[in-house]
C-alpha positions in Angstrom: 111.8 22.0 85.6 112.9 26.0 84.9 110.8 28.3 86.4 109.8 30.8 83.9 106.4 32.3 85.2 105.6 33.1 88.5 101.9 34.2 89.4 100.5 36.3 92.2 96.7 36.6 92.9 96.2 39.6 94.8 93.0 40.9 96.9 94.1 44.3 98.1 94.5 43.5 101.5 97.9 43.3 103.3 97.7 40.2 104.0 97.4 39.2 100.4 101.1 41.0 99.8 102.3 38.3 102.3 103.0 36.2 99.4 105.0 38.6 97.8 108.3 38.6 99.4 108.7 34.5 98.4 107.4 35.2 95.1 109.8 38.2 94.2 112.8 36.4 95.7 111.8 32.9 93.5 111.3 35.0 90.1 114.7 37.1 91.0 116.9 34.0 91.4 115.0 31.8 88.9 114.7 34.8 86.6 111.2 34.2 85.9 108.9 36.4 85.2 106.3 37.6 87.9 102.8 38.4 87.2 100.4 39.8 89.3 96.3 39.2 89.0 93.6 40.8 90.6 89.8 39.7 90.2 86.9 41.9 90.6 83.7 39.1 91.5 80.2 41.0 91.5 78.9 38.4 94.4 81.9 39.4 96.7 82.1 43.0 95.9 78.7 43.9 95.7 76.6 41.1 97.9 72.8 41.4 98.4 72.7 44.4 95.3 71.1 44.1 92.1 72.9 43.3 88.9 73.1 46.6 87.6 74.1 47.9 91.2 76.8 45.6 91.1 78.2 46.0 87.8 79.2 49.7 88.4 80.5 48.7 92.0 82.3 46.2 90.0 83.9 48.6 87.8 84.6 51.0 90.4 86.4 48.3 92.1 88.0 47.5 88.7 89.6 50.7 88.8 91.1 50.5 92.2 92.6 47.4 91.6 94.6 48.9 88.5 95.7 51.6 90.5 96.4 48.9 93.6 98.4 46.8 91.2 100.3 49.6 89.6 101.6 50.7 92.6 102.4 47.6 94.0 104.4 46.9 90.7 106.5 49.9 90.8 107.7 49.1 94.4 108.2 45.5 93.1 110.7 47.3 90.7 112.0 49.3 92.5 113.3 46.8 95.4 113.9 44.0 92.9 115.1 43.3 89.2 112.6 41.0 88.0 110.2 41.5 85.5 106.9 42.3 85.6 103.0 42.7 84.0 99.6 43.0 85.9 96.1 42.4 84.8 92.6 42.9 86.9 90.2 41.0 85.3 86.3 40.6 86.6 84.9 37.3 86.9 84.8 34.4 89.2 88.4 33.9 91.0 89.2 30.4 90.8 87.8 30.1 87.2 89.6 33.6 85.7 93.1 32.9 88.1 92.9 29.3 86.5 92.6 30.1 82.9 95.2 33.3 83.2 97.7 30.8 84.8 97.1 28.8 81.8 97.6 31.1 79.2 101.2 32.2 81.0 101.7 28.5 81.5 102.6 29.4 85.1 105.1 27.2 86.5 104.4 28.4 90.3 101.1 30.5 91.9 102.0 32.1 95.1 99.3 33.1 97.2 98.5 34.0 101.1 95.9 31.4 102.4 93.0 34.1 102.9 93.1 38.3 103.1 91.6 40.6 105.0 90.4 43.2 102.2 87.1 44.7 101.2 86.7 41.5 99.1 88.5 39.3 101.5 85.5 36.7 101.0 87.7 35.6 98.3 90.2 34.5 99.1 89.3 33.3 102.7 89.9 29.5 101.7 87.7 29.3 99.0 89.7 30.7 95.9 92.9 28.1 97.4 90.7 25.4 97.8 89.2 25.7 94.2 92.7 26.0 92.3 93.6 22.6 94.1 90.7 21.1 92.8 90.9 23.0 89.2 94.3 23.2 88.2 97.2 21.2 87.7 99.4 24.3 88.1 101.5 24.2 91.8 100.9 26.2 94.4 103.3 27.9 97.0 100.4 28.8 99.7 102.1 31.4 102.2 100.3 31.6 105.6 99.4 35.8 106.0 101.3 37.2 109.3 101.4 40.2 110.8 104.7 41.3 109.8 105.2 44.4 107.8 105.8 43.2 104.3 109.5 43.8 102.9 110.7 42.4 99.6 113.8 43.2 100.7 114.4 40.4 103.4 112.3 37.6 103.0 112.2 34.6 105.5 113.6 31.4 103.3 112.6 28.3 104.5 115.6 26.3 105.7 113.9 22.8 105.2 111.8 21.2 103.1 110.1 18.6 104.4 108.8 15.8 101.0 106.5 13.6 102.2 105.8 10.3 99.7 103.9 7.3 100.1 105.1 5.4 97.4 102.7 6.3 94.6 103.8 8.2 91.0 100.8 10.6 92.0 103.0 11.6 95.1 106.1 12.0 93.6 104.9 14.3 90.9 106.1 17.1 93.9 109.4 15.9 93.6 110.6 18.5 90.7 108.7 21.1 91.5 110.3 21.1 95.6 114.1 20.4 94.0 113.7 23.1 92.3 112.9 25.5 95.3 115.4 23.6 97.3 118.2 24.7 94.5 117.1 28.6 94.6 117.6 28.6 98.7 120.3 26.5 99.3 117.3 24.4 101.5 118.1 21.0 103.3 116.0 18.4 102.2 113.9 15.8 104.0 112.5 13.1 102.6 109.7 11.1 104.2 107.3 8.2 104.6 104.6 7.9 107.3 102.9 4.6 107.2 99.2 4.1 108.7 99.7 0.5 110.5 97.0 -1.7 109.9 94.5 -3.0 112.5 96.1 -6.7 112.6 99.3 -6.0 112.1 101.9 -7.6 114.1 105.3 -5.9 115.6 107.1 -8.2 113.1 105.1 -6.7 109.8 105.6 -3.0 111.3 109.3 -3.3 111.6 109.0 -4.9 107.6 106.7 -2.4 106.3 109.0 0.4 107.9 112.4 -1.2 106.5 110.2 -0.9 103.1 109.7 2.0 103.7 113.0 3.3 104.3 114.3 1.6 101.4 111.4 3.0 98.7 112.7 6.6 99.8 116.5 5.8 99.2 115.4 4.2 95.7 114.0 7.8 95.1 117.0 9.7 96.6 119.1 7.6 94.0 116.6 7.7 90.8 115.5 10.7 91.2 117.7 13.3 93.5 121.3 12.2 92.0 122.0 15.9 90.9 120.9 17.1 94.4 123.7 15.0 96.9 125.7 17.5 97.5 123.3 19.3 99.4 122.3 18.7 102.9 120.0 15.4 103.0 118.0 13.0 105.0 114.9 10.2 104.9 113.0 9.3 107.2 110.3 6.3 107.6 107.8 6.0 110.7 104.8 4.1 111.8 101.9 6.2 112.9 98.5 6.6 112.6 98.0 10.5 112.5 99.9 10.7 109.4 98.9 14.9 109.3 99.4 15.5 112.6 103.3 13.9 112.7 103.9 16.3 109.3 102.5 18.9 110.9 104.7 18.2 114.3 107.7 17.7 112.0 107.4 20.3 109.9 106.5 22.8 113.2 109.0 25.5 112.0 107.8 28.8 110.2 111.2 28.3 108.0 109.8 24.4 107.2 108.0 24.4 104.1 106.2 21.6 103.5 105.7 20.2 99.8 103.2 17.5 99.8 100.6 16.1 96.7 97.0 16.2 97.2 96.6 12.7 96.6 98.5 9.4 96.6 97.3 5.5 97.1 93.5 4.7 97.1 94.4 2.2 99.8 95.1 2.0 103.6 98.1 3.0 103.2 97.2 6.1 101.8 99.0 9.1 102.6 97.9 12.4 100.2 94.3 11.8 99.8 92.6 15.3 100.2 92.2 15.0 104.1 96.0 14.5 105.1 96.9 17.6 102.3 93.8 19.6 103.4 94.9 19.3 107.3 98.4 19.6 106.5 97.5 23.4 104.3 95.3 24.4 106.6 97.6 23.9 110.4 100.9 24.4 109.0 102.8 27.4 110.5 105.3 27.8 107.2 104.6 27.9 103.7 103.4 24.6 102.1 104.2 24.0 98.2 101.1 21.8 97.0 100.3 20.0 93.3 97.5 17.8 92.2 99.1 15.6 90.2 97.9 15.2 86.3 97.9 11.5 86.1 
């Protein structure tokens, strides 16, 4: 995968910008080009009014935004060489931030994990939640900090941690990480926590993790070849809390964490909306998350 496209959802707020540094530093060494969206939404800017009462809140909002993401623009270019457009649109988020990252064919949305703004209703969870569950498209969620905002010096993650569990539908993350772990130089870390079943004896444990072990090597060598040079390692463990070790593993603000949304249907399940829900919501780094199309 070549990242061409790059998209930014916006609210505003200062803590939507959080996403920004990330996203200008992937589009300037990809070379993509970075677009920005902001969404005007009658039920968040305008609760409780009547419709007519809303619409021209709407488009009094429509117009701050344009000026908002005009300025933000011109201090994009000014710090950075990457290219550039912006578009407000009104409309519900999720459904218009979906359909313009399908007419760019985005190849990455960055986005803070909630704002703060006038409008911060949102993008508090919801407008995340519902491109997980709408859109193929990934998503590099970047949780907001206090931190003054500076293009210019971005904190790169260091790591990234991959955890698998041995379905397709997990690996579809695979490309999408690599390619991230190319622009920053990253270390890689593959991994494989296995859930042990209620009856299963020390004997099947130490089997199941020697399985394991071996499925992530067979995916370093089919899938990684063009990637040994860089700094490398698996990992395979038995535990039951298969969030909570990510999230213990992956403790470091410069971790990112790139995980599917869902993987085996089974036991041994490891992606399934609950691990990738807890994993978004308590890490302290960015996370890089995809619903796989199969």
């Amino acid at each position: 995968m070549t990242l061409k496209r790059v998209l930014v959802p916006l609210d505003g707020s200062g803590f939507g910008e959080r996403a920004l540094p990330l996203a200008v530093d992937v589009a300037r060494r990809s070379g993509a080009r970075l677009g920005l969206i902001s969404v005007a939404s009658p039920a968040a800017v305008a609760p409780g009014e009547g419709q007519r009462a809303s619409t021209a809140r709407v488009h009094q909002w429509d117009q701050r935004l344009v000026r908002y993401l005009g300025e933000v623009a011109a201090r994009i270019t000014r710090e950075a060489s990457v290219e550039i457009d912006a578009i407000v649109v009104d409309g519900d988020p999720v459904s218009v931030i979906g359909e313009h990252a399908d007419r760019l064919d985005a190849d990455l949305i960055v986005m803070t994990t909630h704002g703060a703004g006038p409008i911060s209703r949102m993008w508090l969870g919801s407008v995340a939640d519902g491109l997980l569950r709408r859109t193929n498209h990934t998503l590099l969620l970047i949780r907001p900090t206090a931190s003054v905002v500076d293009l210019g010096a971005p904190t790169l993650p260091r790591r990234v941690v991959l955890p698998l569990d041995g379905s397709p539908l997990s690996e579809e993350i695979i490309d999408p990480a690599l390619e991230l772990v190319a622009l920053w130089g990253a270390e890689l870390r593959l991994l494989r926590v296995v859930r042990p079943g209620v009856l299963d004896t020390e004997p099947e444990l130490e089997q199941r993790q020697r399985a394991a072990s071996d499925y992530l090597l067979d995916v370093w060598a089919a899938r990684l070849t063009a990637h040994r040079r860089r700094s490398w390692s698996t990992r395979a463990v038995i535990h039951r809390d298969v969030a909570g070790w990510l999230l213990k593993y992956g403790k470091s603000t410069q971790d990112l964490i790139a995980i599917s949304t869902r993987g085996h249907e089974g036991l041994d399940r490891l992606l399934l909306g609950s691990v990738a829900d807890k994993v978004i919501r308590g890490a302290t780094g960015p996370v890089l998350v995809r619903r796989p199309k199969s």
